[in-house]
N, CA, C and O of each residue as an XYZ file, in Angstrom:
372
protein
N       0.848     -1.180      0.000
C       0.000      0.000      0.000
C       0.889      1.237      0.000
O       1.948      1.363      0.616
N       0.185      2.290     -0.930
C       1.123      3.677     -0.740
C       0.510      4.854     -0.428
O      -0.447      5.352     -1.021
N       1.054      5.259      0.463
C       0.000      6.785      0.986
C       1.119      8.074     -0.247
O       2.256      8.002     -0.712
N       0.106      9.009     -0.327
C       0.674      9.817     -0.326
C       0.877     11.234      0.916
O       0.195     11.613      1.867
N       2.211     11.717      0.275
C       2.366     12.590      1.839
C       3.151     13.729      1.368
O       4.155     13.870      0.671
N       2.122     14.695      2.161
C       1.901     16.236      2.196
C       4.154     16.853      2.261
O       4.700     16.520      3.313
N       4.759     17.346      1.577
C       5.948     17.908      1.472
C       6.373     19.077      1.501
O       6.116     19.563      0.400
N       6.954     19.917      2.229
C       6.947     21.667      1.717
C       8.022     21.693      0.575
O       8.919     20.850      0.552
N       7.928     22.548     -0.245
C       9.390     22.315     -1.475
C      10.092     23.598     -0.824
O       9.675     24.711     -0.505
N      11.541     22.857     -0.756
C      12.858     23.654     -0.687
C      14.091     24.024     -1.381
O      15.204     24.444     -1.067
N      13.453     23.700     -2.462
C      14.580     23.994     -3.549
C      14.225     23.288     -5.357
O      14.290     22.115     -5.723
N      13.996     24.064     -5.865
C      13.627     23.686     -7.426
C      14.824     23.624     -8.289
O      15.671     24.512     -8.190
N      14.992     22.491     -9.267
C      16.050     22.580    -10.191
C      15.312     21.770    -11.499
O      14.152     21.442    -11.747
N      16.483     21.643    -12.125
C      16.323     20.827    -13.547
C      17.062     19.312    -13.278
O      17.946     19.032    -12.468
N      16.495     18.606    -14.079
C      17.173     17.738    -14.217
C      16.876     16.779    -15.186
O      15.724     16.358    -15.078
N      17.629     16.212    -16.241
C      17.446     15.550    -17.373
C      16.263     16.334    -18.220
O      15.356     15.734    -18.796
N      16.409     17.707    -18.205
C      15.090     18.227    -18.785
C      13.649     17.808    -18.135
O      12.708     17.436    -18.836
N      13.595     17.903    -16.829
C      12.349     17.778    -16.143
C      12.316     19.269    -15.033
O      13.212     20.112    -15.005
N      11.194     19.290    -14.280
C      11.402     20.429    -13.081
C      11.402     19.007    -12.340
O      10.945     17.898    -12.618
N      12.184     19.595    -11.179
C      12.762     18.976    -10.205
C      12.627     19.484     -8.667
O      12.661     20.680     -8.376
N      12.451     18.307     -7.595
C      12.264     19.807     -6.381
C      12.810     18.907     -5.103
O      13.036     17.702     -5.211
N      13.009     19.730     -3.759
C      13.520     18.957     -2.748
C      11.961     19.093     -2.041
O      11.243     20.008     -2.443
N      11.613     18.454     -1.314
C      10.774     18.298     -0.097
C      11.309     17.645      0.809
O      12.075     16.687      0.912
N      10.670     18.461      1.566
C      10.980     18.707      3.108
C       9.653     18.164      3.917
O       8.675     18.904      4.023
N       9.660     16.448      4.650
C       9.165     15.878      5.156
C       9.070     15.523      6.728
O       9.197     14.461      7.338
N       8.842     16.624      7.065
C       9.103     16.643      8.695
C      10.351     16.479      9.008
O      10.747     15.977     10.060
N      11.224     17.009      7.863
C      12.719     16.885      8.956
C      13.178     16.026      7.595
O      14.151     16.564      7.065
N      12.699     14.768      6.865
C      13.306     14.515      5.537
C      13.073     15.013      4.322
O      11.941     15.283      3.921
N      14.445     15.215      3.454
C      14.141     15.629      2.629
C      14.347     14.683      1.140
O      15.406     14.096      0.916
N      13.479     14.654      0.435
C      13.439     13.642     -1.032
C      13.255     14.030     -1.990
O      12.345     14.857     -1.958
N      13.735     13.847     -3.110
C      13.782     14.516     -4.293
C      12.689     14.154     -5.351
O      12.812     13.039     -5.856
N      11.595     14.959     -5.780
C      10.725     14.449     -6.583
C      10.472     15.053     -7.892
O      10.985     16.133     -8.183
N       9.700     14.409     -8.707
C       9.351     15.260     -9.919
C       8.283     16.310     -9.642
O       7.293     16.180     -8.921
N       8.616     17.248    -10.262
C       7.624     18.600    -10.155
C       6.734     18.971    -11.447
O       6.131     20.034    -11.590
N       6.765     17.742    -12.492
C       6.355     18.317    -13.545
C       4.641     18.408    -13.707
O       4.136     19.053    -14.626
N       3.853     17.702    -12.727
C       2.521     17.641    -12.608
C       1.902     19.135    -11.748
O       0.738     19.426    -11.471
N       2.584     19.540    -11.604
C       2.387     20.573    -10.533
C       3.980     21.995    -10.962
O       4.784     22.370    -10.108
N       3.977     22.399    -12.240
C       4.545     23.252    -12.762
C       4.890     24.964    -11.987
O       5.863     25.583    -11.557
N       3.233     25.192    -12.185
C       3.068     26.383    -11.392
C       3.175     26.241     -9.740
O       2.596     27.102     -9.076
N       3.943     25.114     -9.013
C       4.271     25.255     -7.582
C       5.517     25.917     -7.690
O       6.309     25.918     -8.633
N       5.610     26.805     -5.961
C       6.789     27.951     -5.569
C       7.449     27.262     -4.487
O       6.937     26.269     -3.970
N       8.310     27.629     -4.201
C       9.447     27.562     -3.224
C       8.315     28.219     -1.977
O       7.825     29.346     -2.062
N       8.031     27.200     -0.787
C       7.437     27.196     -0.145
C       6.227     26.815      0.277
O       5.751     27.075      1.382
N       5.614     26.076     -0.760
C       4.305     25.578     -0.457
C       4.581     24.002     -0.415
O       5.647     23.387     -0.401
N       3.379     23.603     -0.402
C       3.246     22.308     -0.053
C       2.555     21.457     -1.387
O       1.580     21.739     -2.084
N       3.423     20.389     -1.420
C       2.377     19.272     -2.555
C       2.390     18.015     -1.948
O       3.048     17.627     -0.983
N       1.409     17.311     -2.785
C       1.309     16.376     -2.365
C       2.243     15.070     -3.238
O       2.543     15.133     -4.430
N       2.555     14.028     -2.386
C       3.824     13.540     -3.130
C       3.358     11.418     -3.335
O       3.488     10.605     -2.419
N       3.062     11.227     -4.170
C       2.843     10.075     -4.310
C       3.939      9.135     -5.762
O       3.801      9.268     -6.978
N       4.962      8.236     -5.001
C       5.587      7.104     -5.883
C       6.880      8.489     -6.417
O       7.411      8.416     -7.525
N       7.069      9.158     -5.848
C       8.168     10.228     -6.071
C       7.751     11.538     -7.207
O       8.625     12.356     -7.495
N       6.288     11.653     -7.835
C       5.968     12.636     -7.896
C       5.244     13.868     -6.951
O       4.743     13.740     -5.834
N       5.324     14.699     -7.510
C       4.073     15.979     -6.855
C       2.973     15.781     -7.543
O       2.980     16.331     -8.644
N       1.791     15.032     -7.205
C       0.768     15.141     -8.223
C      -0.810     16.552     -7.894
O      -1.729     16.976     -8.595
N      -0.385     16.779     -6.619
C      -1.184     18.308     -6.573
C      -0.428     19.189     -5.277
O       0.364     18.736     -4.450
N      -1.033     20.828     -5.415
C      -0.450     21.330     -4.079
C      -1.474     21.530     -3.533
O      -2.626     21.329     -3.918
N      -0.906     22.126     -2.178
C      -1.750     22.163     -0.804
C      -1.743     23.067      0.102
O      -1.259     22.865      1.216
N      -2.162     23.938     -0.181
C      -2.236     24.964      0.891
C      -1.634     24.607      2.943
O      -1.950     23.592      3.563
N      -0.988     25.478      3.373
C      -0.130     24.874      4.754
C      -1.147     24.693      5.775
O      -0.852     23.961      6.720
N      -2.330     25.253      5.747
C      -3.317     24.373      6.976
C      -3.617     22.932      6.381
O      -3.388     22.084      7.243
N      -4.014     22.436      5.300
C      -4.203     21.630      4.240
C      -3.352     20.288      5.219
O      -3.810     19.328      5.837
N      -1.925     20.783      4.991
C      -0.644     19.902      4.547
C      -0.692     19.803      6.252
O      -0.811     18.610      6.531
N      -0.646     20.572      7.399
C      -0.329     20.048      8.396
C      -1.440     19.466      9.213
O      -1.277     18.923     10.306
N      -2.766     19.648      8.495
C      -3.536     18.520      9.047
C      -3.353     17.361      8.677
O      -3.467     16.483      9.532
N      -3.058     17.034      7.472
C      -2.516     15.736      6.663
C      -1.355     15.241      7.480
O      -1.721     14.140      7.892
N      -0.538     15.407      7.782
C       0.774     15.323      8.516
C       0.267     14.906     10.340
O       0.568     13.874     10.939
N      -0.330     15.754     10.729
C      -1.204     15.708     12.350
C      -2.269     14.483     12.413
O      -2.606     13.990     13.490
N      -2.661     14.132     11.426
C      -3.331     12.886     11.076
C      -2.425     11.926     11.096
O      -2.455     11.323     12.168
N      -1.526     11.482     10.258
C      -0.309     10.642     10.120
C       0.442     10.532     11.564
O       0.956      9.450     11.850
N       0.507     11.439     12.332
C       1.268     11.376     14.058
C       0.186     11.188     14.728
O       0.430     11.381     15.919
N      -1.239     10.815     14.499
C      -1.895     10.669     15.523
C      -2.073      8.771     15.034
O      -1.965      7.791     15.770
N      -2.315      8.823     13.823
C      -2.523      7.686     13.392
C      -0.784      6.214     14.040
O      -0.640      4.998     13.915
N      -0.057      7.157     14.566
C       1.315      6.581     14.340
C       1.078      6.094     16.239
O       1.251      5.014     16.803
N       0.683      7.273     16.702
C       0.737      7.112     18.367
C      -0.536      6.358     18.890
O      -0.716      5.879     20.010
N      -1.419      6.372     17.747
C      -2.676      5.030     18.321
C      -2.231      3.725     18.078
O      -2.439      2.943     19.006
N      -1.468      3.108     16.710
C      -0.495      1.959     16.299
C       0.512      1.954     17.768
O       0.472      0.850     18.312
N       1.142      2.681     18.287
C       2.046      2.784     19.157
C       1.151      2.146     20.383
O       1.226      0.965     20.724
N       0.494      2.897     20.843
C      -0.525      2.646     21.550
C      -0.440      1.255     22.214
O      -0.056      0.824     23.301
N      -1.058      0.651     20.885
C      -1.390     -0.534     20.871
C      -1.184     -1.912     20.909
O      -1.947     -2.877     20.873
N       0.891     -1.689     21.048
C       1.781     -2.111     20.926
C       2.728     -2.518     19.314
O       3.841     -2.991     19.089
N       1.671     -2.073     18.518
C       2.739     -1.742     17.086
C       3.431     -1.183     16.614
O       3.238     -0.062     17.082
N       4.285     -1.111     15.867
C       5.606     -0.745     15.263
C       4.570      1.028     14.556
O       3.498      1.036     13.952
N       5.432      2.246     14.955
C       4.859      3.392     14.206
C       5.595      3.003     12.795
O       6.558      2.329     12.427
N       4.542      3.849     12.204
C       4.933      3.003     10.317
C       5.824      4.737     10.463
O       5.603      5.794     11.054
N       7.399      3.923      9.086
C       8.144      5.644      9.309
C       7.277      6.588      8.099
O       6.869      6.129      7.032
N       7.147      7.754      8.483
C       7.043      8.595      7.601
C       7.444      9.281      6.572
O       6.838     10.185      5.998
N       8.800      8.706      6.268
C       9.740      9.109      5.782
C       9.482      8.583      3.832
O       9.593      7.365      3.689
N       9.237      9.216      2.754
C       8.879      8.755      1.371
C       9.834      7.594      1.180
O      10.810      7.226      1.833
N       9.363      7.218      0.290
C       9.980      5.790     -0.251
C      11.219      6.469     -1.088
O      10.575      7.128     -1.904
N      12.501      6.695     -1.367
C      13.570      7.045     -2.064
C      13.208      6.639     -3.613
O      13.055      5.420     -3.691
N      13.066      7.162     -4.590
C      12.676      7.003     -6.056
C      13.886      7.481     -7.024
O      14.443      8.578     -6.992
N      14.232      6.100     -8.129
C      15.525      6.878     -8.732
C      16.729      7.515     -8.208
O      17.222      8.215     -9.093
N      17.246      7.545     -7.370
C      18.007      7.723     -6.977
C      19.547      7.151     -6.356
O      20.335      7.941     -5.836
């Protein structure tokens, strides 16, 4: 199963003739394609599924998405299960 998960972008580039971007995942950062989501800026949030951006997200948006994911992590905890990491799956790289 694959969630997708809310990213702030910190840095846009090129690469092999694509847009390119860093997100910033609570502290990790992963490199994804930006080409579905063109018109995103340095500072907002998209959403990141299989190592693309396939939409953005406004920052109340993105940190309820995220506050969901840590609540969902500390009820698993809870319960005596392993918190699943939050951290994106590494793509191409």
């Amino acid at each position: 199963m694959c969630l997708a998960m809310p990213g702030k972008l910190v840095e846009i580039f090129e690469e092999g003739g694509l847009k390119m971007g860093r997100l910033d995942y609570d502290g990790t950062v992963n490199k994804v394609c930006l080409e579905y989501v063109p018109e995103i800026e340095l500072g907002q949030y998209a959403l990141v599924h299989a190592g693309f951006a396939i939409s953005i997200l406004d920052e109340e948006e993105a940190a309820r998405s995220l506050e969901t994911w840590r609540e969902f992590n500390r009820l698993r905890e809870k319960e005596g299960a392993v918190a699943f990491d939050n951290r994106p799956v590494k793509v191409g790289e």
